[in-house]
SENURO-685607 format. One record per residue (C-alpha): residue in one letter; x, y, z. Coordinates in steps of 0.001 Angstrom, whole numbers, plus 500000, padded with zeros to 6 digits. Example, Ala and Ser with C-alpha at 12.3 -4.5 7.8 and 13.67 -1.06 7.14 Angstrom:
BEGIN
+------+--------+--------+--------+
! rest !      x !      y !      z !
+------+--------+--------+--------+
!    a ! 512300 ! 495500 ! 507800 !
!    s ! 513670 ! 498940 ! 507140 !
+------+--------+--------+--------+
This chain:
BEGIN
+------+--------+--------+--------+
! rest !      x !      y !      z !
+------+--------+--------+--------+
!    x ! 511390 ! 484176 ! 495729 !
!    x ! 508120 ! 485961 ! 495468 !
!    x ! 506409 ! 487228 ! 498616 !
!    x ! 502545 ! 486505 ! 498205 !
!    x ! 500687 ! 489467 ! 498497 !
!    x ! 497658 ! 487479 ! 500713 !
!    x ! 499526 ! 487894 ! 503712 !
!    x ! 501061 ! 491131 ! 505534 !
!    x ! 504775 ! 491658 ! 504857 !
!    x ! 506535 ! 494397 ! 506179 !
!    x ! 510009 ! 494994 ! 505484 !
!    x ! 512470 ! 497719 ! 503858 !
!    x ! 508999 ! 500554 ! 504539 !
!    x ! 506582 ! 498165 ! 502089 !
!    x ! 503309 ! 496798 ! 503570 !
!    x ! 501844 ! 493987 ! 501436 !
!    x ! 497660 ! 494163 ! 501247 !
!    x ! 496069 ! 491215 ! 501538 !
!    x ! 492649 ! 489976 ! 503230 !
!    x ! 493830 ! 490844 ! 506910 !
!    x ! 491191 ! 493609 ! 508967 !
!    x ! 491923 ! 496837 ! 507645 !
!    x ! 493595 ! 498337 ! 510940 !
!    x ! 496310 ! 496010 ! 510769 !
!    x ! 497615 ! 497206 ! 508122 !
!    x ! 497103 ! 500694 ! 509657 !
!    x ! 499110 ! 499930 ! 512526 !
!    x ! 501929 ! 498527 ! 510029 !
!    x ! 502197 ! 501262 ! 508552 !
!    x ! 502530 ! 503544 ! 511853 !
!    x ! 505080 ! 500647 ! 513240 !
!    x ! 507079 ! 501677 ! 509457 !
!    x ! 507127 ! 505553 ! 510527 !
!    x ! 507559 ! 505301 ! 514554 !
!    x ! 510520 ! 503108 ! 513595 !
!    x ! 512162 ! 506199 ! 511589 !
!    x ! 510881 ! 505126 ! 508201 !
!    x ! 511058 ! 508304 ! 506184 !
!    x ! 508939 ! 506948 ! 503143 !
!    x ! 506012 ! 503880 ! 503423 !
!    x ! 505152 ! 502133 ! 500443 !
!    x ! 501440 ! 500148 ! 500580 !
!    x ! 500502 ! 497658 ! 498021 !
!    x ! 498175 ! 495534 ! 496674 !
!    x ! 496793 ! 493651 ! 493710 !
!    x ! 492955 ! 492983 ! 492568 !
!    x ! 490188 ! 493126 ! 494859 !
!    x ! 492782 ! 494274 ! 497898 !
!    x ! 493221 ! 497146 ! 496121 !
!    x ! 490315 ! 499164 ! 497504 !
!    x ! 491780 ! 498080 ! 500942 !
!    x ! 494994 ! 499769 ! 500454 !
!    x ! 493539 ! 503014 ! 499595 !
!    x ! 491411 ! 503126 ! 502579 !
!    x ! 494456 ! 502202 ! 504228 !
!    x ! 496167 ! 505474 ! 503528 !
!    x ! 492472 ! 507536 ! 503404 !
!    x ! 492445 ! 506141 ! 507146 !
!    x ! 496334 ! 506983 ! 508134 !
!    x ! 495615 ! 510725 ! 506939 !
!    x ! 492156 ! 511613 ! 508767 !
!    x ! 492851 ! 510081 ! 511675 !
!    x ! 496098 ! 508821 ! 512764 !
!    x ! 498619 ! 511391 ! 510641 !
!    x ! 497460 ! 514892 ! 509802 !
!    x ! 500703 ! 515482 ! 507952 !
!    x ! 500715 ! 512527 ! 505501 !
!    x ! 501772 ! 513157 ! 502301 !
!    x ! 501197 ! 510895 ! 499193 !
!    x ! 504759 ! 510882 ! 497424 !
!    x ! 503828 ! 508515 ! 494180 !
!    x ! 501066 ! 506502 ! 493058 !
!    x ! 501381 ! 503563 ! 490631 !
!    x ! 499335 ! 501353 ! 488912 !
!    x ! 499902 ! 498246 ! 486679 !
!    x ! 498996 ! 494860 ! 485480 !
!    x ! 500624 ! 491574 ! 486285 !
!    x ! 500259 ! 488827 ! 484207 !
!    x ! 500704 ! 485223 ! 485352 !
!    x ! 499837 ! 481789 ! 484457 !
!    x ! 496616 ! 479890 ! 485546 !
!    x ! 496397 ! 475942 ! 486069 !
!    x ! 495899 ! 474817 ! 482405 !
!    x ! 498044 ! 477022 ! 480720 !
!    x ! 495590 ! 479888 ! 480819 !
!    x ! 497073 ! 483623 ! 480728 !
!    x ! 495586 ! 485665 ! 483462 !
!    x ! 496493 ! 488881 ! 484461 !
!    x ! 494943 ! 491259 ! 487585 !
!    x ! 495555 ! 494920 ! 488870 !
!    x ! 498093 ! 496343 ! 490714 !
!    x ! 498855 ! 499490 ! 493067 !
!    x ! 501783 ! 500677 ! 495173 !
!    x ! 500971 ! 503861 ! 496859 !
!    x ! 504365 ! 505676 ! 498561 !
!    x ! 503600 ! 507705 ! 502260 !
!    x ! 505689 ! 509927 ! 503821 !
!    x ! 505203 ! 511861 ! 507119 !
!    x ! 507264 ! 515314 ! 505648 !
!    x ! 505173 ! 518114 ! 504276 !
!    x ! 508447 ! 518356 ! 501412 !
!    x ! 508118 ! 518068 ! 497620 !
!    x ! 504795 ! 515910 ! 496750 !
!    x ! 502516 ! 515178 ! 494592 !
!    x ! 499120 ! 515517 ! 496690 !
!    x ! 496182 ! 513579 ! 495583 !
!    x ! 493765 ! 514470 ! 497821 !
!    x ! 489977 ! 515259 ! 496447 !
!    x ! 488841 ! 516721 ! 499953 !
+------+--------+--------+--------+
């Protein structure tokens, strides 16, 4: 079954982007790491997409200095629109850690 990605899910260290207030998904992602998770994964699809990265831009000013970005990825999915009509929209999944070990940093100040 696929999880819709309009609604926050958070399981297994992945926070879904949707249309929620941006701090929510903040506070997800802190809930992820205060519960032990090692590695958070954030991700969204079209016009979320910008929300997700201020997601993270917001976790590593303000909440955790020592935020690393592990792995970014981006993508297209395709799907099918009512009348048979191929769509397709842009995807990210950016992966968070709290360690200061082996990453890629993507940080432009």
């Amino acid at each position: 079954m696929e999880r819709s990605f309009s609604t926050q899910f958070v399981s297994d260290g992945v926070v879904l982007i949707g249309k929620k207030p941006l701090m929510n998904y903040v506070l997800a992602c802190l809930t992820l790491f205060n519960s032990g998770k090692p590695y958070v994964t954030v991700r969204a699809r079209g016009v979320a997409i910008f929300r997700a990265v201020d997601t993270v831009q917001l976790l590593r000013k303000a909440f955790l200095k020592n935020l690393s970005v592990e792995k970014i990825s981006i993508g297209t999915q395709e799907f099918k629109m009512p009348g048979n009509i191929d769509g397709s929209t842009s995807t990210i999944e950016i992966v968070i850690s709290k360690s200061n070990s082996n990453n890629l940093n993507t940080s432009t100040g």
